[in-house]
py3Dmol code that shows the C-alpha trace and the ligand (Angstrom):
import py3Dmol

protein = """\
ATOM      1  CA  UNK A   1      58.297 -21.935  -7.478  1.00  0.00           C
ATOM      2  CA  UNK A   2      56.140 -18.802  -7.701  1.00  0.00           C
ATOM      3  CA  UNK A   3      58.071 -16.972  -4.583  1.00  0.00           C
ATOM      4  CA  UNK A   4      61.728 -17.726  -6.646  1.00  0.00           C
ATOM      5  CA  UNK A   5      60.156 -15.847  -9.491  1.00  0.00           C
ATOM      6  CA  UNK A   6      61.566 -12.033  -9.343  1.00  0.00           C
ATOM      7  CA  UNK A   7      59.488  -8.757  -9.486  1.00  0.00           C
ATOM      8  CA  UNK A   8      58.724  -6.570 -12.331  1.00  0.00           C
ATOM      9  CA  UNK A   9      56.956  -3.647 -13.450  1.00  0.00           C
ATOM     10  CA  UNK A  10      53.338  -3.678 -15.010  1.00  0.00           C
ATOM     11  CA  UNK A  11      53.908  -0.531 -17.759  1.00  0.00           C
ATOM     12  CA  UNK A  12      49.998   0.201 -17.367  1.00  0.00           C
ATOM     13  CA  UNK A  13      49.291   0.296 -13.626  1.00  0.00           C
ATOM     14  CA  UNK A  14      52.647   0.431 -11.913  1.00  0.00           C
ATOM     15  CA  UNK A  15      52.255  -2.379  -9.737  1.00  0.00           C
ATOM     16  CA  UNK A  16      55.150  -5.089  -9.162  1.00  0.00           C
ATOM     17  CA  UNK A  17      54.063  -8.479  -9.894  1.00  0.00           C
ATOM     18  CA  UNK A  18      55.643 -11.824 -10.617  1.00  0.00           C
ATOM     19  CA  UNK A  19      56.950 -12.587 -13.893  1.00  0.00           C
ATOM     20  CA  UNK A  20      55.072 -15.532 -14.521  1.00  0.00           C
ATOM     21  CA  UNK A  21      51.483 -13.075 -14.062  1.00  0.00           C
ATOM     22  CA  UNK A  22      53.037 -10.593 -16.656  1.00  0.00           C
ATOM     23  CA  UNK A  23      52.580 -10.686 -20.452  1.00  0.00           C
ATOM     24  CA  UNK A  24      55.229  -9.329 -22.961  1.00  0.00           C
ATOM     25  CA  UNK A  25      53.597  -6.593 -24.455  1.00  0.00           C
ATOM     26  CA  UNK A  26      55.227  -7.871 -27.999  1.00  0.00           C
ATOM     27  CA  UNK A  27      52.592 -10.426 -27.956  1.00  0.00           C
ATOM     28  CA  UNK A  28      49.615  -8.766 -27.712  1.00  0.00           C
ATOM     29  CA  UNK A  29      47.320  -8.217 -30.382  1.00  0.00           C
ATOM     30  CA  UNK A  30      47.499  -5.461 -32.351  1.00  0.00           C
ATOM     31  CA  UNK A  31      43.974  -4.308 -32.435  1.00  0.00           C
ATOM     32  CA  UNK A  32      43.935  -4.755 -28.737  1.00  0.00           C
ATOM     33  CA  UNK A  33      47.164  -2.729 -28.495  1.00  0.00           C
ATOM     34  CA  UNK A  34      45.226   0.940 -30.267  1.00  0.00           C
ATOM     35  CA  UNK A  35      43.043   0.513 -27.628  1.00  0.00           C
ATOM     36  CA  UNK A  36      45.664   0.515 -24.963  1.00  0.00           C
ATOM     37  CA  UNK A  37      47.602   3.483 -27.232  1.00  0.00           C
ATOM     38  CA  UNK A  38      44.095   5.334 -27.075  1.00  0.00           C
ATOM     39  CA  UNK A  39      44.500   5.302 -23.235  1.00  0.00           C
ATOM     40  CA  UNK A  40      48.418   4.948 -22.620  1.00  0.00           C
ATOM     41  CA  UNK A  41      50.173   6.951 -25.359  1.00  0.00           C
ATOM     42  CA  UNK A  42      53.439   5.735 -24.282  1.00  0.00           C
ATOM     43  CA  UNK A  43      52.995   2.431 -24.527  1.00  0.00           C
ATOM     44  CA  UNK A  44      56.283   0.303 -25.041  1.00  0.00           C
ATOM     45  CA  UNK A  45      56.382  -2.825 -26.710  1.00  0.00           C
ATOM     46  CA  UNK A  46      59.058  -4.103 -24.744  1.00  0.00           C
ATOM     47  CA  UNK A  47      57.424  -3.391 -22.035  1.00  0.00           C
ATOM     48  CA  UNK A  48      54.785  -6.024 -19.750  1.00  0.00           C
ATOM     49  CA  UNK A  49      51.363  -5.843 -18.620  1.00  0.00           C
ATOM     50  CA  UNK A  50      49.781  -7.729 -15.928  1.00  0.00           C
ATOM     51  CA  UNK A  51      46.541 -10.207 -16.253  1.00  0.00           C
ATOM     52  CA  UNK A  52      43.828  -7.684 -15.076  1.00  0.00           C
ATOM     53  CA  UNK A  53      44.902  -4.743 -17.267  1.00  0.00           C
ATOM     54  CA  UNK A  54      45.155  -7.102 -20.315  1.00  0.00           C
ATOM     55  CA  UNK A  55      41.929  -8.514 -19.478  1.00  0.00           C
ATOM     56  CA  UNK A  56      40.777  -5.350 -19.090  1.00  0.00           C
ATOM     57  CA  UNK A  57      41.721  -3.642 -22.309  1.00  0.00           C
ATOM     58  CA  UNK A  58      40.789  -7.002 -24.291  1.00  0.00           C
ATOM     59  CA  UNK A  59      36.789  -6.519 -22.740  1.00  0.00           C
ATOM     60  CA  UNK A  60      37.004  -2.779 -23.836  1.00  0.00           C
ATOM     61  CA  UNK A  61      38.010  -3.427 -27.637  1.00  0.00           C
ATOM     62  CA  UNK A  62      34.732  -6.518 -27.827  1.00  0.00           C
ATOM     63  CA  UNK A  63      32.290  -3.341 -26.627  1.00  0.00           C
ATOM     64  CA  UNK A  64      33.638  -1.021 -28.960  1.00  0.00           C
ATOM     65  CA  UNK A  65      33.626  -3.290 -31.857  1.00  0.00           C
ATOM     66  CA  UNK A  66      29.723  -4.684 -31.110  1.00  0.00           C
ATOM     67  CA  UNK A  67      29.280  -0.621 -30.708  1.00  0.00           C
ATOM     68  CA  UNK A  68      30.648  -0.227 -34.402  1.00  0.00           C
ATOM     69  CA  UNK A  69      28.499  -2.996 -35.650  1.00  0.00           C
ATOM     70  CA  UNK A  70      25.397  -1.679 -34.123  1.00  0.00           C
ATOM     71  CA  UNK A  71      25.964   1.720 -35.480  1.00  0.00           C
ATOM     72  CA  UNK A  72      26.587   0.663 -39.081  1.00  0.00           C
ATOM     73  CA  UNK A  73      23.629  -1.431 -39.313  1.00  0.00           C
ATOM     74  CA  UNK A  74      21.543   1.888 -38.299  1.00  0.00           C
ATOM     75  CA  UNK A  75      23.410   3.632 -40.919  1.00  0.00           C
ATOM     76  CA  UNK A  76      22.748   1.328 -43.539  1.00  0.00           C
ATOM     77  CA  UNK A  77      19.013   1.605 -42.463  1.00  0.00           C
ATOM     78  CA  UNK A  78      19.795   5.230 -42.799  1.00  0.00           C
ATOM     79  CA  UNK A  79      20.846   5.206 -46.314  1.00  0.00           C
ATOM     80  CA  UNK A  80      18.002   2.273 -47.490  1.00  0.00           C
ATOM     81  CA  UNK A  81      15.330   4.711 -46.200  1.00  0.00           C
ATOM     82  CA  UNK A  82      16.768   7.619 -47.658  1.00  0.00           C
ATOM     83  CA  UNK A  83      17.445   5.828 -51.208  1.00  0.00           C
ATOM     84  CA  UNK A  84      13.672   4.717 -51.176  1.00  0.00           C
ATOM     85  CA  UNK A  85      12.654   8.623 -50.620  1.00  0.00           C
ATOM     86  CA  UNK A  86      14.621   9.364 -53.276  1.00  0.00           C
ATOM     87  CA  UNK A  87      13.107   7.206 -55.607  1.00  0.00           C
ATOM     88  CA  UNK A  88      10.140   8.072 -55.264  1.00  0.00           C
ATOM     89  CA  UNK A  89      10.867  11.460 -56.498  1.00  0.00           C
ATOM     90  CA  UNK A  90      12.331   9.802 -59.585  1.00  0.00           C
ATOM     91  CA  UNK A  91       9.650   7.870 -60.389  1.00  0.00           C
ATOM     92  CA  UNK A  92       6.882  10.401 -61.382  1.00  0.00           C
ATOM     93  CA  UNK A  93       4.816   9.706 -64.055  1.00  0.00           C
ATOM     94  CA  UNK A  94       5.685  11.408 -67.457  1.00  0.00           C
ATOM     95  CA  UNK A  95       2.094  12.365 -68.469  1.00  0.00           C
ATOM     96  CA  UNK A  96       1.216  13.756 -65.578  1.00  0.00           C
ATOM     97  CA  UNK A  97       3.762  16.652 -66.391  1.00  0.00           C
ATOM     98  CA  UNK A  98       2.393  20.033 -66.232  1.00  0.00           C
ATOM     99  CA  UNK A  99       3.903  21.424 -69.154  1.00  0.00           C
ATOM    100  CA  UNK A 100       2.457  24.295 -70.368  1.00  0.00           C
ATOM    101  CA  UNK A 101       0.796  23.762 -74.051  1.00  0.00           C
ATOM    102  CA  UNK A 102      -0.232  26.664 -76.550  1.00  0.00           C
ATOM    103  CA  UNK A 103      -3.759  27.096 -77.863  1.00  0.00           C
ATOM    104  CA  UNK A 104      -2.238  26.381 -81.058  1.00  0.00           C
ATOM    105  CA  UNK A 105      -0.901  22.818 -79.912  1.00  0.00           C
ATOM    106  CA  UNK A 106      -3.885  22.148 -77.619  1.00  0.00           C
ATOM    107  CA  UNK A 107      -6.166  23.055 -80.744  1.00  0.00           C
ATOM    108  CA  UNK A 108      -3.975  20.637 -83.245  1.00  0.00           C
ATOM    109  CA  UNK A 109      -4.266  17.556 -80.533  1.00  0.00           C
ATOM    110  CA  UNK A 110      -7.871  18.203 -80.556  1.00  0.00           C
ATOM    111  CA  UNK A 111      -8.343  18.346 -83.773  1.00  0.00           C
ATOM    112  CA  UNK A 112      -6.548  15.282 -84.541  1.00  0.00           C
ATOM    113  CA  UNK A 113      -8.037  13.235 -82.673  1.00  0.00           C
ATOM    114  CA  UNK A 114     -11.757  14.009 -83.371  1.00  0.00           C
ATOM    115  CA  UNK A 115     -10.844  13.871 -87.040  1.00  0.00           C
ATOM    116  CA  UNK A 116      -9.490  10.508 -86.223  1.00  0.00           C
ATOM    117  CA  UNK A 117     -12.469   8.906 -84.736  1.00  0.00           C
ATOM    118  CA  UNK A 118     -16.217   7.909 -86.284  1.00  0.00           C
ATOM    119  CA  UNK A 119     -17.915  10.724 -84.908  1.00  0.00           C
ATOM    120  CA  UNK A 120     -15.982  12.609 -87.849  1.00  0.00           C
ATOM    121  CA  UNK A 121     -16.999  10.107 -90.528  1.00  0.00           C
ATOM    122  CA  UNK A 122     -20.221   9.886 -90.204  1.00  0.00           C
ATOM    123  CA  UNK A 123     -21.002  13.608 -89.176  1.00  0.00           C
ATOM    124  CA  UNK A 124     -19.105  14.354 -92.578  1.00  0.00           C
ATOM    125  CA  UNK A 125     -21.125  11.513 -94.333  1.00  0.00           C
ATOM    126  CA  UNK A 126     -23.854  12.810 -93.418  1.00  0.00           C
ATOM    127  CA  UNK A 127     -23.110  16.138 -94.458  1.00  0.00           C
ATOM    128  CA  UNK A 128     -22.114  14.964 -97.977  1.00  0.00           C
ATOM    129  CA  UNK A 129     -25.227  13.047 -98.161  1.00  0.00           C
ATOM    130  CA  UNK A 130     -26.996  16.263 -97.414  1.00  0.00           C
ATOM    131  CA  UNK A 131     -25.218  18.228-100.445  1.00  0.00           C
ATOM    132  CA  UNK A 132     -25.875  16.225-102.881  1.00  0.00           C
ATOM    133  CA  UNK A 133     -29.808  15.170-102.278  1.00  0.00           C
ATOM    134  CA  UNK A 134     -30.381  19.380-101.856  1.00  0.00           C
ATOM    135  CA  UNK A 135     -27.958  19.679-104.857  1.00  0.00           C
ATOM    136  CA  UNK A 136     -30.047  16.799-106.712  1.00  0.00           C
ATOM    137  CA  UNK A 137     -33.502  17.020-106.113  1.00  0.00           C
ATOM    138  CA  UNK A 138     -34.685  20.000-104.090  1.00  0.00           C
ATOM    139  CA  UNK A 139     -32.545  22.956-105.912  1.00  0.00           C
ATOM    140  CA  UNK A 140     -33.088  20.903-108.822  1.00  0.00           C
ATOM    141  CA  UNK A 141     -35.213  23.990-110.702  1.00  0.00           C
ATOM    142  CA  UNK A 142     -32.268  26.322-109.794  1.00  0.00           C
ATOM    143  CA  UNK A 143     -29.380  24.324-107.567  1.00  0.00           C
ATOM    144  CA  UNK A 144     -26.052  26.587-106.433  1.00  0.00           C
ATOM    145  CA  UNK A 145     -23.811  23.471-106.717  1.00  0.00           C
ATOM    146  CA  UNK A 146     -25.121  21.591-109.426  1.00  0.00           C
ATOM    147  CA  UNK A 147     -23.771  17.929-110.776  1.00  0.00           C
ATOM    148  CA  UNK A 148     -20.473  17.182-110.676  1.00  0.00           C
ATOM    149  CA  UNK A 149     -20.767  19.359-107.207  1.00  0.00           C
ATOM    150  CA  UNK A 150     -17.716  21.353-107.859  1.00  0.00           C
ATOM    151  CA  UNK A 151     -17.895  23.667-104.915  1.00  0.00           C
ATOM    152  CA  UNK A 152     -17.959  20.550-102.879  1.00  0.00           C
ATOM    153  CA  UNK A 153     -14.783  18.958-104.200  1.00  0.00           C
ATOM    154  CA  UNK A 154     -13.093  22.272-103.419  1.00  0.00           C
ATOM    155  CA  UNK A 155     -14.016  22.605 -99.919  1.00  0.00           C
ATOM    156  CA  UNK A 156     -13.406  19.020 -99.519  1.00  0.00           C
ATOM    157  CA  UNK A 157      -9.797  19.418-101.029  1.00  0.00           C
ATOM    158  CA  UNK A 158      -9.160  22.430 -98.743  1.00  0.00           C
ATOM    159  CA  UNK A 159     -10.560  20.235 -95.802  1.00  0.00           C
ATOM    160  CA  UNK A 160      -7.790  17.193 -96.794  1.00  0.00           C
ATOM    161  CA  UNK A 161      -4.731  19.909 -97.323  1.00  0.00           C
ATOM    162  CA  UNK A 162      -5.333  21.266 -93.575  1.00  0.00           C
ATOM    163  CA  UNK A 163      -6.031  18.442 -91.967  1.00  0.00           C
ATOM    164  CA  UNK A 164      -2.964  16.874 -92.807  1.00  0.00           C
ATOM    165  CA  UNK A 165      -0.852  19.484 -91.480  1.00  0.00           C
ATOM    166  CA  UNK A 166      -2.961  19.404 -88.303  1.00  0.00           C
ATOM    167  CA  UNK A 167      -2.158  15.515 -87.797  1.00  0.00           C
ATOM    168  CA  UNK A 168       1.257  16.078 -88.650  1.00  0.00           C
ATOM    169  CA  UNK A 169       1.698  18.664 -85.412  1.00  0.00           C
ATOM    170  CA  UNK A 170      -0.056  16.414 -83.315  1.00  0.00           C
ATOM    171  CA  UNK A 171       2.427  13.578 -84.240  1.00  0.00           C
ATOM    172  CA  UNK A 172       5.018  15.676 -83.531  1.00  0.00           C
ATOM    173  CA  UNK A 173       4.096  16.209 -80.105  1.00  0.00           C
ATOM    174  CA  UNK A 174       3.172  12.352 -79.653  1.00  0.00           C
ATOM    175  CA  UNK A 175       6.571  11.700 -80.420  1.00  0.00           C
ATOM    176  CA  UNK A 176       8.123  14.217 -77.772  1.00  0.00           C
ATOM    177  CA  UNK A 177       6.096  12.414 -75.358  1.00  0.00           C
ATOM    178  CA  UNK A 178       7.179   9.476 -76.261  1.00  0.00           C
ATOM    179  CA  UNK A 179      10.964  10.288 -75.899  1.00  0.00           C
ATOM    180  CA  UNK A 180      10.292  11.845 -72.933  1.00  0.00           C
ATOM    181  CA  UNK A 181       8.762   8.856 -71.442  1.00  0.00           C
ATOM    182  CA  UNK A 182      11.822   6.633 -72.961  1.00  0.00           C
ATOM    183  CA  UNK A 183      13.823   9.149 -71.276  1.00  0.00           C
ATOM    184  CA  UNK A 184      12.482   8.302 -68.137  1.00  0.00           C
ATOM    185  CA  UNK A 185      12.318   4.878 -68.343  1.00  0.00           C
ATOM    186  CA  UNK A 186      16.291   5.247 -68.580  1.00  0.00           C
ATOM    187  CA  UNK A 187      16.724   7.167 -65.238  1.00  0.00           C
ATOM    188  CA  UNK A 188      14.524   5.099 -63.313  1.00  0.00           C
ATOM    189  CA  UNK A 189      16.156   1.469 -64.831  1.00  0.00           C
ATOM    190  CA  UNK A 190      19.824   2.735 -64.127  1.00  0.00           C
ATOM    191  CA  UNK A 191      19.178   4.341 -60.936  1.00  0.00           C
ATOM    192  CA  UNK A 192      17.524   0.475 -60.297  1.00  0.00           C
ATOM    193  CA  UNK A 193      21.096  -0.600 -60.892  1.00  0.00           C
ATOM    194  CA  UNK A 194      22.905   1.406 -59.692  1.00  0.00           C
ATOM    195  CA  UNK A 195      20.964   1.402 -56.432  1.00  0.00           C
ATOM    196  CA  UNK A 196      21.228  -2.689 -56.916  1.00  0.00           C
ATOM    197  CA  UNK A 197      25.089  -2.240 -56.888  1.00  0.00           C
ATOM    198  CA  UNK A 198      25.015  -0.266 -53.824  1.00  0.00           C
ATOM    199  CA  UNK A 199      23.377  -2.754 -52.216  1.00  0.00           C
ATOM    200  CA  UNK A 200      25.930  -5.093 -53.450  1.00  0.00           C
ATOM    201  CA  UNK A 201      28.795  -3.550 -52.503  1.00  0.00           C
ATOM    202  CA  UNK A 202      27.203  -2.695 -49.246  1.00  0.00           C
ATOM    203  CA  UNK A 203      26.142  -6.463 -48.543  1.00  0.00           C
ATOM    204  CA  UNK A 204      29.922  -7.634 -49.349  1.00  0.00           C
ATOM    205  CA  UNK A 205      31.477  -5.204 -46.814  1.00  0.00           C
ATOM    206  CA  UNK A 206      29.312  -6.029 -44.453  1.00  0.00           C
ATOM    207  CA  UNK A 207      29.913  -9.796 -45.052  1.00  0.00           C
ATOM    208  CA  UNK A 208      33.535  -9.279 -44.908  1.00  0.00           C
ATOM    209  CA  UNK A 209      33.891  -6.634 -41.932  1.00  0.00           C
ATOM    210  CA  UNK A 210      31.313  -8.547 -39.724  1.00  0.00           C
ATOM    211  CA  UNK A 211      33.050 -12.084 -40.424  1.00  0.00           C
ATOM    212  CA  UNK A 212      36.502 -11.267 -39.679  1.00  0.00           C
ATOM    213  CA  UNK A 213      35.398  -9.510 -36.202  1.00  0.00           C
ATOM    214  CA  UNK A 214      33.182 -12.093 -35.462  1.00  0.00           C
ATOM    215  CA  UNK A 215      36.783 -14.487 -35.744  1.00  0.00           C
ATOM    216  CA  UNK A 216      38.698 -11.452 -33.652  1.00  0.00           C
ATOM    217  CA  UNK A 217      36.133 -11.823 -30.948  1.00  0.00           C
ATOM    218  CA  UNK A 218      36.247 -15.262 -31.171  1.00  0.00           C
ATOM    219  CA  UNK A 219      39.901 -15.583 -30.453  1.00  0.00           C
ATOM    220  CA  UNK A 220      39.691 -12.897 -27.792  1.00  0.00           C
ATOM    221  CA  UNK A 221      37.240 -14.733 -25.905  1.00  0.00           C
ATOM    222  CA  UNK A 222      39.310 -17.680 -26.349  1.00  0.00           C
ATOM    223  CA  UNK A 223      42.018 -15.901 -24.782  1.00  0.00           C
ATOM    224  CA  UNK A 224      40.302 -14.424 -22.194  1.00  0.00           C
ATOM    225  CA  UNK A 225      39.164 -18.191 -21.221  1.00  0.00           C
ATOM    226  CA  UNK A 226      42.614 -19.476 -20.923  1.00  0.00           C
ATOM    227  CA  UNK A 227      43.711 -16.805 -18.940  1.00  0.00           C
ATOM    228  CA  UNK A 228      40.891 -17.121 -16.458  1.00  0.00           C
ATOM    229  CA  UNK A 229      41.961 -20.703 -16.446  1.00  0.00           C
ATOM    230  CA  UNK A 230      45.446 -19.932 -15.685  1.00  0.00           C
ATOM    231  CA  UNK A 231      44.739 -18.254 -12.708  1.00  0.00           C
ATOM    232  CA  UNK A 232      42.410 -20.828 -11.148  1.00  0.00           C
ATOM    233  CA  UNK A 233      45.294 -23.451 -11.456  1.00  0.00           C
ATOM    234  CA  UNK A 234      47.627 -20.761 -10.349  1.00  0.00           C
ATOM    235  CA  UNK A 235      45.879 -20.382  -6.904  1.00  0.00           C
ATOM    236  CA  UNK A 236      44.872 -23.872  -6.768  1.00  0.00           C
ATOM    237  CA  UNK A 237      48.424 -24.343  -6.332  1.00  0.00           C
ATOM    238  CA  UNK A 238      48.655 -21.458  -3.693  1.00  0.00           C
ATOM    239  CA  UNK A 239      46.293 -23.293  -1.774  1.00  0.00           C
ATOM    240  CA  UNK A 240      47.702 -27.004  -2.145  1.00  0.00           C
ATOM    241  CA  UNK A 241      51.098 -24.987  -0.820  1.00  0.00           C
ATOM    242  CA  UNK A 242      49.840 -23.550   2.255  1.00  0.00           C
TER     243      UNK A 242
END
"""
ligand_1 = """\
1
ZN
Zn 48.703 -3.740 -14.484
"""
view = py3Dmol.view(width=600, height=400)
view.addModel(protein, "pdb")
view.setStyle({"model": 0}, {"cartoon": {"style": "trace"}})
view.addModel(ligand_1, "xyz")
view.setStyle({"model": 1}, {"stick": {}})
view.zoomTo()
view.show()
């Protein structure tokens, strides 16, 4: 039957073959045929190709799409590594900022907080304890602040009107840390999500991309069996002819 069958062309390497070992070039696959185009720019698809070059040209397309798949999983690598350097620079701690503070704001924080603590109260305790026994019973022939200690309400007035001025400025700054640390607290938690969404996106492509090569291979391979198939019962028949 095979020696009835007449000769044609294979468009890739020239050679005459017969019929039945030639494939339209209309049914190959598409992704198979850019890697013929790659090689044979004039590629017709009305054309045929013969077994070996098909075979060929399918093996080539597998090794370039594993190569693909190895190189974007480096890139992702790539991109996780570089996203992790990143934010690390991000995260910094707000208080360890190096702003520089006046003497004037350095002096406020100070005094705030040591007029905010015990030390304070009982130093000044003590001192008012101390004005009023010299005041009472020492002095008491010829005392410079006598009962109702006058001169000590005044200083202690003048004492109350700066000190709350003081606090105040020391507040103030409290507060500008404080936004500045909400502030931060922001960048890091959305570039968290954002980087989360990345990852999503990046997870779904790969997903997608690696599951519908993994089919294309699939159904190459399956191809690529038949064919081998085809020409063992082709020459099997040679054989039982001779
Ligand atoms: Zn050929």
């Amino acid at each position: 039957m095979a020696s009835i069958d007449k000769k044609e062309q294979c468009q890739i390497c020239k050679k005459q073959f017969n019929s039945s070992e030639l494939t339209l070039a209309a049914i190959v696959r598409p992704t198979v045929v850019d890697v013929i185009k790659k090689k044979y720019p004039n590629w017709n698809s009305n054309g045929k190709i013969c077994k070996q070059d098909l075979d060929s040209f399918r093996r080539q397309y597998i090794k370039g799409v594993l190569e693909t798949e190895k190189g974007e999983l480096s890139k992702l690598d790539n991109d996780v590594i570089k996203s992790l350097t990143q934010h690390e620079i991000i995260s910094k701690r707000p208080d360890k900022d190096k702003t520089h503070y006046s003497f004037g704001e350095r002096l406020s924080d100070k005094i705030a907080s040591f007029g905010g603590s015990w030390t304070f109260i009982i130093i000044f305790l003590i001192v008012l304890a101390t004005w009023i026994a010299i005041n009472s019973y020492v002095l008491l022939a010829k005392p410079f602040d006598p009962f109702p200690y006058i001169l000590m309400n005044l200083i202690l007035s003048c004492i109350a009107a700066l000190q709350a001025p003081v606090i105040m400025m020391s507040q103030n700054r409290q507060e500008k840390k404080d936004r500045m640390r909400a502030e931060h607290d922001y960048k890091v938690n959305l570039k968290a999500e954002l980087e989360i969404r990345h990852l999503h996106e990046k997870m779904d492509h790969l997903l997608h991309s690696q599951w519908t090569r993994l089919l294309e291979i699939q159904e190459l391979q399956v191809e690529l069996m038949e064919s081998a198939k085809r020409e063992r019962r082709n020459d099997k028949n040679e054989i039982n002819r001779k």
